[in-house]
C-alpha positions as CSV (number, residue, x, y, z in Angstrom):
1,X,-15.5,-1.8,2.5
2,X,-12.8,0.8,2.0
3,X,-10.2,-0.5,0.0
4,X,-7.7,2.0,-0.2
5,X,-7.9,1.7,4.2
6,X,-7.9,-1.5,4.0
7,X,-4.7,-1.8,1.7
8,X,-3.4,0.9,3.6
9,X,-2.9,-0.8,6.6
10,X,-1.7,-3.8,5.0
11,X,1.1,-1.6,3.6
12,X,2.2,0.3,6.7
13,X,2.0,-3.4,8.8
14,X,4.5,-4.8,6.2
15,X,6.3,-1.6,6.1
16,X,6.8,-1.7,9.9
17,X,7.8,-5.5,9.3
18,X,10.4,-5.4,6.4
19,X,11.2,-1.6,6.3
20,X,11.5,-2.3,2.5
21,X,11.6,1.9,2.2
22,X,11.6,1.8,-1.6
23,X,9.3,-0.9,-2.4
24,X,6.1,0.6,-1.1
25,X,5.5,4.2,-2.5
26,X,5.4,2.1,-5.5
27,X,3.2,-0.7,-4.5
28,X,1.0,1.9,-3.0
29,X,0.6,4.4,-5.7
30,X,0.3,1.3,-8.5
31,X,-2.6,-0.1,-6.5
32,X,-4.2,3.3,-6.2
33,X,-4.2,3.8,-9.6
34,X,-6.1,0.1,-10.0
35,X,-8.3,1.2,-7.4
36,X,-9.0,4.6,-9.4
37,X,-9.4,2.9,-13.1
């Protein structure tokens, strides 16, 4: 299972829904780094 896909396309569905522009860089890069550490 690939998380950072899977999260991925949860971000860009909800990004297409809300078009919250500034929200999600941050929410994407955050749970990269969890996914790194």
């Amino acid at each position: 299972m690939d998380v950072c896909k899977l999260l991925g396309k949860f971000t860009f569905r909800l990004f297409e829904l809300t078009k919250h522009v500034n929200a999600y860089p941050y929410l994407f890069s955050c749970l990269i780094e969890l996914d790194d550490s």
